[in-house]
C-alpha positions in Angstrom: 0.0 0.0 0.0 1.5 3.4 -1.2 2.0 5.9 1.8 0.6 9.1 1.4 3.0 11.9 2.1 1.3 15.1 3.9 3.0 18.5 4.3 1.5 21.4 6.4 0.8 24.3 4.5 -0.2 26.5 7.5 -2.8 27.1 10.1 -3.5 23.9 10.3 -4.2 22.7 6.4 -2.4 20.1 5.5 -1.5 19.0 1.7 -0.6 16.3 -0.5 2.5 16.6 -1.0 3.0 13.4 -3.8 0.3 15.7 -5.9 2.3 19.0 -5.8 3.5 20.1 -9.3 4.8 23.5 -8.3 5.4 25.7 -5.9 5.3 29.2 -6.4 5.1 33.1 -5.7 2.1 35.4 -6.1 4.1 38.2 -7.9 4.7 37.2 -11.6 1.6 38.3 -14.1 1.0 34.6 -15.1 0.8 33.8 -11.7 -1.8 36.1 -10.5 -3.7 35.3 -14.2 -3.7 31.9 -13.4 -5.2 32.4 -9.4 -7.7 34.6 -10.8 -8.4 31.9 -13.3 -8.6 29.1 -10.9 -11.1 31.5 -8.7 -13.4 31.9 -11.5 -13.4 28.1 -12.3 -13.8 27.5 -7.9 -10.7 25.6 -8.3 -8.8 27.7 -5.6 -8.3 26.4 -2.3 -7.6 29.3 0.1 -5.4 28.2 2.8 -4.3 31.6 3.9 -6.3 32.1 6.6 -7.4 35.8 5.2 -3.2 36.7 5.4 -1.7 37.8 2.5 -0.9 35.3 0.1 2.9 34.2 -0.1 3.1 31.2 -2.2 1.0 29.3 -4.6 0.8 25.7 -4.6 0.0 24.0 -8.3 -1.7 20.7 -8.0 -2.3 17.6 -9.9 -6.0 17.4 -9.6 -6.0 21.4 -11.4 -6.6 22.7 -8.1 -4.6 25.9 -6.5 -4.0 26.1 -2.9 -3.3 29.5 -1.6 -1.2 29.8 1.5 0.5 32.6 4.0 4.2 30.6 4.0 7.0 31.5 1.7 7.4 28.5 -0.8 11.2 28.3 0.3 9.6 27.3 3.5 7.1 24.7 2.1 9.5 23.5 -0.2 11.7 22.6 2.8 8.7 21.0 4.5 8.4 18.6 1.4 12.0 17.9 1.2 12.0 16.7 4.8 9.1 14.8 4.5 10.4 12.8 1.6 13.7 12.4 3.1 14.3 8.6 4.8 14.6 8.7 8.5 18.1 7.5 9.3 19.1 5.7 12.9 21.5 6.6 15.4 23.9 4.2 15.8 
């Protein structure tokens, strides 16, 4: 059975993180075209908690999640995540 890895996103919403394609920040034009996109369609999850919205998460399933943290620090949470836990010896 496959395990699912999950990755906090902030304030308590919790990802995916095998279904991440990107993770990005708000400021670019094609960026901001594809959120307001996504909003229009109701394919924006909005994980931000009404802060300001720091990173962008692109997901498989065409959905967006929104969130508060800086993508260097979600992409850090992911890297962890996938990396093996190693003994002490």
């Amino acid at each position: 059975m496959a395990v699912m890895k999950l990755i906090h996103v902030g304030f308590g919403n919790i990802v995916n993180a095998g279904k991440i394609i990107a993770i990005v920040s708000p400021d670019s034009a094609p960026v901001r075209r594809l959120v307001s996109q996504a909003k229009s369609d109701g394919r924006t999850i909005d994980a931000t908690q009404g802060r300001k919205t720091k990173s962008v998460i692109v997901m498989e399933n065409d959905r967006i999640v929104l969130s508060a943290l800086l993508p260097e620090t979600i992409r850090g949470r992911a890297v962890a995540e996938s990396e093996p836990e190693q003994d002490e010896e």
